[in-house]
ROROLUM-133624 format. One record per residue (C-alpha): residue in three letters; chain; x, y, z. Coordinates in steps of 0.25 Angstrom, whole numbers, always signed. Layout:
ROROLUM-133624
<node residuo="ala" cadena="A" xx="X" yy="Y" zz="Z"/>
...
//
This chain:
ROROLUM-133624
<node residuo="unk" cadena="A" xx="-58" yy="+69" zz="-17"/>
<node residuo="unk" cadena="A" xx="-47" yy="+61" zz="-19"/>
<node residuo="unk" cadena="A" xx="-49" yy="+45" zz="-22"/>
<node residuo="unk" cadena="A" xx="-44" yy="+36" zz="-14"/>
<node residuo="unk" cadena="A" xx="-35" yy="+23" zz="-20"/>
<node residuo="unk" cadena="A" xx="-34" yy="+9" zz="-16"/>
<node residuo="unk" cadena="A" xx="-20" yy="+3" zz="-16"/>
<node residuo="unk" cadena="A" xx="-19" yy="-11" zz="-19"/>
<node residuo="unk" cadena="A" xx="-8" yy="-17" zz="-11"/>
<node residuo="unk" cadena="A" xx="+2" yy="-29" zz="-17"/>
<node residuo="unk" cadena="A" xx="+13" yy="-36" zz="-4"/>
<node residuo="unk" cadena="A" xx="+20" yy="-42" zz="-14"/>
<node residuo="unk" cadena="A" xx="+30" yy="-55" zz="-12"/>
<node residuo="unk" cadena="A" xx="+38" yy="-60" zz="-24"/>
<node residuo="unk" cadena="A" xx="+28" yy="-54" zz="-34"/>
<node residuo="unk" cadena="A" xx="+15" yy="-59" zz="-26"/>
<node residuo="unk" cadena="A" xx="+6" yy="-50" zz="-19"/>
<node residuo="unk" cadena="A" xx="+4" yy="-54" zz="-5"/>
<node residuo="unk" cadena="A" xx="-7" yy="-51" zz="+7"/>
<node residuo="unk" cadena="A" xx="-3" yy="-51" zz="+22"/>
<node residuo="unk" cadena="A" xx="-8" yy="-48" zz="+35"/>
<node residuo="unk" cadena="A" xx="-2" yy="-39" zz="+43"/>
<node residuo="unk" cadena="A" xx="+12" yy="-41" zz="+34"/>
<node residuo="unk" cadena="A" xx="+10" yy="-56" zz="+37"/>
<node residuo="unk" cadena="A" xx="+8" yy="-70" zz="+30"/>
<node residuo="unk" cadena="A" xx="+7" yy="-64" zz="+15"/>
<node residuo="unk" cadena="A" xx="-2" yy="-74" zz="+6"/>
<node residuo="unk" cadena="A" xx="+0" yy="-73" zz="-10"/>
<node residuo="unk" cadena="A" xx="-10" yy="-67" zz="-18"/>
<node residuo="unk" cadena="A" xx="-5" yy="-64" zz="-33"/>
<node residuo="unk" cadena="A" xx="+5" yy="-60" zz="-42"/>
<node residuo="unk" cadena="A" xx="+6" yy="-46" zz="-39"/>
<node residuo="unk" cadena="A" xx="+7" yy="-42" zz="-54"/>
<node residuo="unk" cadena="A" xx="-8" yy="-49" zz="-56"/>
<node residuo="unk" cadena="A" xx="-15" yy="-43" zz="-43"/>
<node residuo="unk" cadena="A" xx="-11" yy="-29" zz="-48"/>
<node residuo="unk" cadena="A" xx="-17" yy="-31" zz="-61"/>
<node residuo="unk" cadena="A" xx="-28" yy="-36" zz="-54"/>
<node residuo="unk" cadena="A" xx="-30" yy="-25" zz="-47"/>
<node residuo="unk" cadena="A" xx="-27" yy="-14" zz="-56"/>
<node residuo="unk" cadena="A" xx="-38" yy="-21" zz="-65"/>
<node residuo="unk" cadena="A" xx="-48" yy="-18" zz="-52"/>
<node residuo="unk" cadena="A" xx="-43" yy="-4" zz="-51"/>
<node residuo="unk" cadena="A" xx="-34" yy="-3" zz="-40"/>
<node residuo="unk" cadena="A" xx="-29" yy="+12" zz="-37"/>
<node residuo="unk" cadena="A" xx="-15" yy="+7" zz="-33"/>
<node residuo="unk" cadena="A" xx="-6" yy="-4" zz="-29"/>
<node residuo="unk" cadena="A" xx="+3" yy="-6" zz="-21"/>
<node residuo="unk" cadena="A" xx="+16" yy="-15" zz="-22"/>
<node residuo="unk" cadena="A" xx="+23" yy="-19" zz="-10"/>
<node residuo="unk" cadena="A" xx="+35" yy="-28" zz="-11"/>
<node residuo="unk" cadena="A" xx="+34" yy="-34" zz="+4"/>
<node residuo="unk" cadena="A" xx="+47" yy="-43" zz="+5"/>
<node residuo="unk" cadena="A" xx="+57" yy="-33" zz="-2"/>
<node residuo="unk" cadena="A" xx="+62" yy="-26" zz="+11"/>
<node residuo="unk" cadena="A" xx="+63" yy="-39" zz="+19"/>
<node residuo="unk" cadena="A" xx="+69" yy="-45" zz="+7"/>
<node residuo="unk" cadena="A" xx="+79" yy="-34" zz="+4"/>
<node residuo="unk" cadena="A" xx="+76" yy="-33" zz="-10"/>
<node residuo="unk" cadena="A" xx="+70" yy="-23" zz="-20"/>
<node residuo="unk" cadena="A" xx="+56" yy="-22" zz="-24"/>
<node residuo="unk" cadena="A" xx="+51" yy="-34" zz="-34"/>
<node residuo="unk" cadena="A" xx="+51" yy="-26" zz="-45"/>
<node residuo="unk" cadena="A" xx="+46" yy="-35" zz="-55"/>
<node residuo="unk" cadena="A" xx="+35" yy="-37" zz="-48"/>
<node residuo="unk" cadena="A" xx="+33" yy="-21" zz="-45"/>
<node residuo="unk" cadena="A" xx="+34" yy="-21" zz="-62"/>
<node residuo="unk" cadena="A" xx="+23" yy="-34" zz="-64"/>
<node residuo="unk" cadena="A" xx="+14" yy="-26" zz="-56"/>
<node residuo="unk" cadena="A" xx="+17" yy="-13" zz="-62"/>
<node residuo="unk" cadena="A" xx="+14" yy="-16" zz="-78"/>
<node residuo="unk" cadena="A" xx="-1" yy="-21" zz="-73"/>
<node residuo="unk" cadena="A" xx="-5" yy="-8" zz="-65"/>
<node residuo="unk" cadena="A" xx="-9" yy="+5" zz="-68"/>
<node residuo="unk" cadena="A" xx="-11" yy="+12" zz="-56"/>
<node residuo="unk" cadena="A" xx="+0" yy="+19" zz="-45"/>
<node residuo="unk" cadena="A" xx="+8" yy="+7" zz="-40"/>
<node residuo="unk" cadena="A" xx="+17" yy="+8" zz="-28"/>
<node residuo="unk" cadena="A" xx="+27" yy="-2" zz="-26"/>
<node residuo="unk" cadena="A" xx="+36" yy="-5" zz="-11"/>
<node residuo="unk" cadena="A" xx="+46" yy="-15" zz="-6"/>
<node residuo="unk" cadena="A" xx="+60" yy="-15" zz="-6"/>
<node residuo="unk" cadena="A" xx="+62" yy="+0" zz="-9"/>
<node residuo="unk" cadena="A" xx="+74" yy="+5" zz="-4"/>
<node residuo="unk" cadena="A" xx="+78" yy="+16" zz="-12"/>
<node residuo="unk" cadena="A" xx="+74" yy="+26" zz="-25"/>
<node residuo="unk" cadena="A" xx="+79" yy="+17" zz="-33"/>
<node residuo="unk" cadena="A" xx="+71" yy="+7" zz="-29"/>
<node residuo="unk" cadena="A" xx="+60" yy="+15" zz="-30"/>
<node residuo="unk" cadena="A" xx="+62" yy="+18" zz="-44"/>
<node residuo="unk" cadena="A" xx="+64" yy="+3" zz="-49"/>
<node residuo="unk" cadena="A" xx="+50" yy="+2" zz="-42"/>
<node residuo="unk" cadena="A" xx="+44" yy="+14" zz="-52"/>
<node residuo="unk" cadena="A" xx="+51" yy="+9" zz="-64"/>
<node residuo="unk" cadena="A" xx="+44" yy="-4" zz="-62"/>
<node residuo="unk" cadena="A" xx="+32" yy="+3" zz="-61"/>
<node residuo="unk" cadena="A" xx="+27" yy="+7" zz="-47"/>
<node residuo="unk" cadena="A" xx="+23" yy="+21" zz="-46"/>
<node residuo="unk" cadena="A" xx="+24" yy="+22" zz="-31"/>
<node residuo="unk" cadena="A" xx="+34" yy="+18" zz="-21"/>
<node residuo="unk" cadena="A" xx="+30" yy="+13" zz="-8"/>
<node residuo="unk" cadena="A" xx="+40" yy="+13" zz="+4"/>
<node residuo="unk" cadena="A" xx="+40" yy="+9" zz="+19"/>
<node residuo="unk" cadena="A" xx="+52" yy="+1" zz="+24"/>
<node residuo="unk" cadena="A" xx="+62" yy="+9" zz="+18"/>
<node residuo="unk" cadena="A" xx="+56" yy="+22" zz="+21"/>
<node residuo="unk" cadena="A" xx="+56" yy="+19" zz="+36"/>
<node residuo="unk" cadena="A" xx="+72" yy="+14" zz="+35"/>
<node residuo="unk" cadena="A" xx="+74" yy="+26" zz="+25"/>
<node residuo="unk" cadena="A" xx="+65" yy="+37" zz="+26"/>
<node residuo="unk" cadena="A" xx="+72" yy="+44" zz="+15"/>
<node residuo="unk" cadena="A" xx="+67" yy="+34" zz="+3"/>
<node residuo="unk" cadena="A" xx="+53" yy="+42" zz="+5"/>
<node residuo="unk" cadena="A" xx="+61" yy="+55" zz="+2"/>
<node residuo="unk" cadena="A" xx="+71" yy="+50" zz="-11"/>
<node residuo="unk" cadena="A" xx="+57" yy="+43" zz="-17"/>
<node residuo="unk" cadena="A" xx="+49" yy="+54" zz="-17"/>
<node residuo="unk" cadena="A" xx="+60" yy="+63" zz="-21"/>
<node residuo="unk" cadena="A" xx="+64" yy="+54" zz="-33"/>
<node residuo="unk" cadena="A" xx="+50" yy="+51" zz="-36"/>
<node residuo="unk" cadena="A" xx="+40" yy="+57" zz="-29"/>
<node residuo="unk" cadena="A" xx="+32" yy="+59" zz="-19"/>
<node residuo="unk" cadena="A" xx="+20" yy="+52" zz="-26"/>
<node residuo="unk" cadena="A" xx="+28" yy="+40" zz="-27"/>
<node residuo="unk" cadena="A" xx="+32" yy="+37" zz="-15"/>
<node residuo="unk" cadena="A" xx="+22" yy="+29" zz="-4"/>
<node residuo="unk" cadena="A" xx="+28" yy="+27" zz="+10"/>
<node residuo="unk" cadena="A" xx="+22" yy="+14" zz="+16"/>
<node residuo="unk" cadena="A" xx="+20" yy="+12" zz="+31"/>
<node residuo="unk" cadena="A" xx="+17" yy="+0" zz="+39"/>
<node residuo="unk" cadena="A" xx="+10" yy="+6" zz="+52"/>
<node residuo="unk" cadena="A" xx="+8" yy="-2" zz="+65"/>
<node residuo="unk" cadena="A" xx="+0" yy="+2" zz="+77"/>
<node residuo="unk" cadena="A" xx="+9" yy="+2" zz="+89"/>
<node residuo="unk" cadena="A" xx="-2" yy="+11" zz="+98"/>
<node residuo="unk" cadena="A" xx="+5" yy="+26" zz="+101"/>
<node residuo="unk" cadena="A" xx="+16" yy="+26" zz="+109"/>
<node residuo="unk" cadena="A" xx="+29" yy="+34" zz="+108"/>
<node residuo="unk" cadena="A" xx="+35" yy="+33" zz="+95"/>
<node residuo="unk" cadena="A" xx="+21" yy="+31" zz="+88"/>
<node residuo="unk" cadena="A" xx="+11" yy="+43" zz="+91"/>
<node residuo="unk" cadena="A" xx="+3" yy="+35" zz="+78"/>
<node residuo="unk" cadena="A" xx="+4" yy="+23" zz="+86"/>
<node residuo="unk" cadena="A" xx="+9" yy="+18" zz="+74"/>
<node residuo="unk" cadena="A" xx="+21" yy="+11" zz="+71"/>
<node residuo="unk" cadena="A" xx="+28" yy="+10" zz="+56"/>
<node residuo="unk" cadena="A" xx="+33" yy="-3" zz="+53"/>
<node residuo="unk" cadena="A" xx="+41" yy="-9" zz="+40"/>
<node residuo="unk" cadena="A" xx="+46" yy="-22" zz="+35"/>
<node residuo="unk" cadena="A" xx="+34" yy="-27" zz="+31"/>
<node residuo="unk" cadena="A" xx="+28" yy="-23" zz="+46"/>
<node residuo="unk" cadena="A" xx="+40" yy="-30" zz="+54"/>
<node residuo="unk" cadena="A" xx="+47" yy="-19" zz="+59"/>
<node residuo="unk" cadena="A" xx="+45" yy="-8" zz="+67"/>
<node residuo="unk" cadena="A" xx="+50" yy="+8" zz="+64"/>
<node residuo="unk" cadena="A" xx="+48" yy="+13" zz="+76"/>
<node residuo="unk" cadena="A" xx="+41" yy="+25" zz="+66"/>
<node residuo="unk" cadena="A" xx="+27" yy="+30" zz="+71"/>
<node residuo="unk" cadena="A" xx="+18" yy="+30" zz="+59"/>
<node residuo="unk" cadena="A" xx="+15" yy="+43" zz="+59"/>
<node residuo="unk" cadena="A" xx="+28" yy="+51" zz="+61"/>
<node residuo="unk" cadena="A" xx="+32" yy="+41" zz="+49"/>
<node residuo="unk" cadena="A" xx="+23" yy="+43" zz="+37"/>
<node residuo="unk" cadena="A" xx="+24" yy="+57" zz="+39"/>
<node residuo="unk" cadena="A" xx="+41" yy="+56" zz="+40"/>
<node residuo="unk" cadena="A" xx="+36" yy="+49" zz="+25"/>
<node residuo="unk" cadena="A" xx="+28" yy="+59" zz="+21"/>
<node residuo="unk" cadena="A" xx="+40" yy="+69" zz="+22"/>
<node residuo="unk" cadena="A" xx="+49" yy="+63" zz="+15"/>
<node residuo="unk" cadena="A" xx="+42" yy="+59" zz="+3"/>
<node residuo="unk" cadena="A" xx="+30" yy="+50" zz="+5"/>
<node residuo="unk" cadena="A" xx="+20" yy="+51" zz="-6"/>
<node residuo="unk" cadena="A" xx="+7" yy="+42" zz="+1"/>
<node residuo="unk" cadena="A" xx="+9" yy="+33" zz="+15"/>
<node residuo="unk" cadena="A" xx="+4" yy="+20" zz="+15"/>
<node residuo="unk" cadena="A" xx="-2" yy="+17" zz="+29"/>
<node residuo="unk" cadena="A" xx="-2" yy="+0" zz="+31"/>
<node residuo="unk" cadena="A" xx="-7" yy="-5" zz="+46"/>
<node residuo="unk" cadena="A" xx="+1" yy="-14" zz="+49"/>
<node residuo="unk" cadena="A" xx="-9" yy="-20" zz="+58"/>
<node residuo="unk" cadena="A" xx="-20" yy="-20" zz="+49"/>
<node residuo="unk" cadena="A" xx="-12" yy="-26" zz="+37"/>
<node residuo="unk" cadena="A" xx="-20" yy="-35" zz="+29"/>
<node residuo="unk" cadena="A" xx="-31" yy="-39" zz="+42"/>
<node residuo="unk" cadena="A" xx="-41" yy="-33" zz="+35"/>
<node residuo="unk" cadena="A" xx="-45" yy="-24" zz="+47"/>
<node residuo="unk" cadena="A" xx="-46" yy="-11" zz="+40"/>
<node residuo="unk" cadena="A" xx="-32" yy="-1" zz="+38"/>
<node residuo="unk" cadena="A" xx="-30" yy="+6" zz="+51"/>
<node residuo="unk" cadena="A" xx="-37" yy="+19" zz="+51"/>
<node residuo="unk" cadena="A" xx="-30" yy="+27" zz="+61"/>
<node residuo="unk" cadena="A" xx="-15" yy="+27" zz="+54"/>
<node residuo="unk" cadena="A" xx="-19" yy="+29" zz="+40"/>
<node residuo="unk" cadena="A" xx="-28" yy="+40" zz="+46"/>
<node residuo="unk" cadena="A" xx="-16" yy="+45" zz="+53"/>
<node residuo="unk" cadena="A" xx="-6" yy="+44" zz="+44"/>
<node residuo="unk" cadena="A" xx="-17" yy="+52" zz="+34"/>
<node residuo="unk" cadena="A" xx="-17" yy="+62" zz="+44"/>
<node residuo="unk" cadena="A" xx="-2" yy="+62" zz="+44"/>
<node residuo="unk" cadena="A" xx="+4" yy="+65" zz="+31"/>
<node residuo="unk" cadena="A" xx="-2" yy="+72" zz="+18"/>
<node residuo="unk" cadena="A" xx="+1" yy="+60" zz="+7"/>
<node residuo="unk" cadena="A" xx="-9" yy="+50" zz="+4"/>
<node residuo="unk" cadena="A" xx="-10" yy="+38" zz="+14"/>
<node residuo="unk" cadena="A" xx="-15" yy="+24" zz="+9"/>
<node residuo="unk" cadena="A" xx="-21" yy="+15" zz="+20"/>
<node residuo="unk" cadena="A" xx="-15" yy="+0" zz="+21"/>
<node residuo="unk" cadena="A" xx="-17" yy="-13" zz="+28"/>
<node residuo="unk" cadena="A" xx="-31" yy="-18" zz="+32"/>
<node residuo="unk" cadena="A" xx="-42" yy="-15" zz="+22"/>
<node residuo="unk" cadena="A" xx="-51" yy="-26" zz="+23"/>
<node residuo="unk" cadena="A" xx="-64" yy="-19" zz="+17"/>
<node residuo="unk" cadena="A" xx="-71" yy="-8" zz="+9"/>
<node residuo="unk" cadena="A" xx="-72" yy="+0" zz="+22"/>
<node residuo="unk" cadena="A" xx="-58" yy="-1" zz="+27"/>
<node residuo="unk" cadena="A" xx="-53" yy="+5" zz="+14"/>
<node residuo="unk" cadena="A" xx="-63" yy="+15" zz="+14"/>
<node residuo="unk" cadena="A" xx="-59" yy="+17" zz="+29"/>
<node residuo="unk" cadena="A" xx="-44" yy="+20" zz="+26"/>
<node residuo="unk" cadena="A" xx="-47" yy="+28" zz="+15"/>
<node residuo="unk" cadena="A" xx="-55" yy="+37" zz="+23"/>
<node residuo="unk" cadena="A" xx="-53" yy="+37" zz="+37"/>
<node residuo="unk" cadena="A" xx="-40" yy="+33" zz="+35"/>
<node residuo="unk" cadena="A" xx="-37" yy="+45" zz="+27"/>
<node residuo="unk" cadena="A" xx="-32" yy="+37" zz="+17"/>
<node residuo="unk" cadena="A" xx="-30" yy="+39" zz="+1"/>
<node residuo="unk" cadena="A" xx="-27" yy="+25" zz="-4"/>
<node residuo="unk" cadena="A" xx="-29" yy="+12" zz="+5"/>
<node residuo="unk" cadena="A" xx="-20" yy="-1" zz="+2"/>
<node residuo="unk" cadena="A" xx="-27" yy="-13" zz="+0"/>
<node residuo="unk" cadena="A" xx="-27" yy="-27" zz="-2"/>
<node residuo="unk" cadena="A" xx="-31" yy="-39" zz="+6"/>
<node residuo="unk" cadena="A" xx="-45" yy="-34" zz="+1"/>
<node residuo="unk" cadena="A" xx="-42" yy="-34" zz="-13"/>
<node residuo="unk" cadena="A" xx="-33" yy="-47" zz="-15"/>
<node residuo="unk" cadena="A" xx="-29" yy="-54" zz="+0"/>
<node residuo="unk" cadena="A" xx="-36" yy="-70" zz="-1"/>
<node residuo="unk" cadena="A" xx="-36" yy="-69" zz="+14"/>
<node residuo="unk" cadena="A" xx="-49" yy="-60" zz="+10"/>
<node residuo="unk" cadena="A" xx="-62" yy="-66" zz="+10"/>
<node residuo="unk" cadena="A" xx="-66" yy="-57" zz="-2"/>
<node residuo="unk" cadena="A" xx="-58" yy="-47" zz="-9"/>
<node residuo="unk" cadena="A" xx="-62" yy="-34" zz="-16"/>
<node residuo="unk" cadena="A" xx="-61" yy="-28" zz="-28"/>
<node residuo="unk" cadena="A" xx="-54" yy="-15" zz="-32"/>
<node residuo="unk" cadena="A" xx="-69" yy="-9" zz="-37"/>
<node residuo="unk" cadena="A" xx="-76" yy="-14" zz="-26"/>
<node residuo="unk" cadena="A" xx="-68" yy="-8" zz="-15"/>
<node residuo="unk" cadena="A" xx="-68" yy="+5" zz="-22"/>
<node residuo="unk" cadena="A" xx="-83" yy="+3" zz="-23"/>
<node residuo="unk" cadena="A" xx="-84" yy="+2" zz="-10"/>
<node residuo="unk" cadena="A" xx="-73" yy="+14" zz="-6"/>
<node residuo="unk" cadena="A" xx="-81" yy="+24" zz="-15"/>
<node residuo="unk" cadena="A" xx="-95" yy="+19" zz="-7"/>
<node residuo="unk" cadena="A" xx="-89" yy="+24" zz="+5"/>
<node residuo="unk" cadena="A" xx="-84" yy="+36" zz="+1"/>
<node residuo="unk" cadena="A" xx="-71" yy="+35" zz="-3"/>
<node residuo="unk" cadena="A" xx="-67" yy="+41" zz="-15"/>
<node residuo="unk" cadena="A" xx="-60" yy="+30" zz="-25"/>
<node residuo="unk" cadena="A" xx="-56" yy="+30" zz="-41"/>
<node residuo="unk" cadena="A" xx="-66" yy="+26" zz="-49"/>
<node residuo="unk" cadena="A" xx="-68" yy="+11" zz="-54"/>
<node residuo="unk" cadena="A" xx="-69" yy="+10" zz="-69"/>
<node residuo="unk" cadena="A" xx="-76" yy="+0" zz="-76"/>
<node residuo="unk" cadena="A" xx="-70" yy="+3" zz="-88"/>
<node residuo="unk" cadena="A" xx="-54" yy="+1" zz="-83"/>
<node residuo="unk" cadena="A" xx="-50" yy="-12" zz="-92"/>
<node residuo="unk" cadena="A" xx="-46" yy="-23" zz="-81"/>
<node residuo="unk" cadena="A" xx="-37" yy="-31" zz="-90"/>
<node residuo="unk" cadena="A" xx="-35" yy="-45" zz="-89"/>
<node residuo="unk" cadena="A" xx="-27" yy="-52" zz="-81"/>
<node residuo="unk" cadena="A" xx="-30" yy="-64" zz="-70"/>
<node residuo="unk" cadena="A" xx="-37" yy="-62" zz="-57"/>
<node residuo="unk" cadena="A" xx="-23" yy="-67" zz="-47"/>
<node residuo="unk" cadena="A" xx="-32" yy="-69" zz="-35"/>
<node residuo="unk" cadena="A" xx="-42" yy="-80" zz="-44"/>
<node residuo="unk" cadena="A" xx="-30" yy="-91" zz="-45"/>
//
């Protein structure tokens, strides 16, 4: 049986990671190069890098942030924001990232999919969705509505018919992110990542609303998921307690779910706990 992976997520600003709630009053939490040491030290599986104000800002990708983060990971590290092109993809590789995620751009140019997994591929490109429930209604047989710019604008795009356009034209892996569950804590929402499971035949990674042990465990498993995006539980300080990379794979493999082993053995480095100051 194949092990599932936990994706640390990073919404970085100016070289900072970030936490929001439902894309909305982002607090500070650390450097973005010190909490990915941090975490690689505590065997996170992945993580990944979002650069949230590059679109708005029409800009490219922070890249020397994307290279500070690079040289202190050792694990697949995907990197978003600001991608307009294959060349902006590959300055992305060559400062270190191993995956490419896109989501604004692929809506406004569906094509990008197709010319990244062609000149990279497959395997290297993530397709990110930003999915809101909007009840079904014509349009939206889901009853899910895509959304881009950071959740502000609308598509038009049912959820479904889209990750599956994705899929076809190059899609490696489709991130599922709930909108309405984003950073409440509430648990990922169960019935889209299912169905967007259902739907395509890549591996499909759960976001927005782990709160606990189980609602990982529940994404990962009802949720058809193969990797589950997380992050107020591991870092956010609107969190009474955080957890721990081994604890919560702990707590995955006590309920089942198939995880990679933690090794007591892996040197941790040294370097300065940035949520201790």
């Amino acid at each position: 049986m194949l092990t599932k992976r936990l994706i640390a997520c990073f919404d970085v600003i100016a070289g900072r990671v970030t936490k929001a709630q439902q894309f909305q009053d982002n607090i500070d939490v650390a450097p973005a190069e010190e909490l990915a040491e941090r975490l690689y030290a505590d065997q996170i599986d992945e993580i990944v890098f979002y650069d949230i104000t590059a679109s708005a800002e029409k800009r490219k990708i922070d890249l020397d942030t994307v290279r500070r983060v690079a040289r202190h990971v050792f694990v697949p590290f995907t990197v978003g924001g600001g991608i307009r092109s294959v060349d902006d993809m590959f300055e992305v590789l060559k400062a270190g990232a191993e995956k490419i995620s896109v989501d604004s751009m692929a809506v406004r140019n569906p094509e990008i999919l197709r010319d990244g997994a062609e000149s990279f591929g497959r395997q290297c490109i993530v397709l990110s969705t930003q999915v809101k429930h909007v009840g079904v209604r014509d349009g939206f047989p889901s009853g899910y509505e895509v959304f881009i710019d950071g959740a502000r604008l609308a598509t038009g795009l049912d959820a479904i018919d889209w990750v599956r356009r994705g899929e076809e034209l190059g899609a490696g892996e489709i991130v599922v992110n709930s909108i309405d569950r984003d950073g409440t804590a509430s648990g990922y929402d169960l019935d889209i990542t299912r169905a967007v499971a259902d739907a395509v035949n890549v591996p499909v990674i759960a976001s927005g609303g782990a709160g606990t042990i189980d609602h990982i465990a529940d994404g990962l498993t009802a949720g058809g998921a193969s990797a589950a995006i997380i992050s107020s539980i591991l870092y956010s300080p609107r969190f009474v307690r955080n957890i721990g990379v081994r604890e919560l794979k702990e707590g995955l493999r006590e309920r089942g779910v198939p995880m990679r082993p933690y090794l007591d053995d892996r040197p941790a480095g040294t370097h300065a706990d940035p949520l201790s100051s």
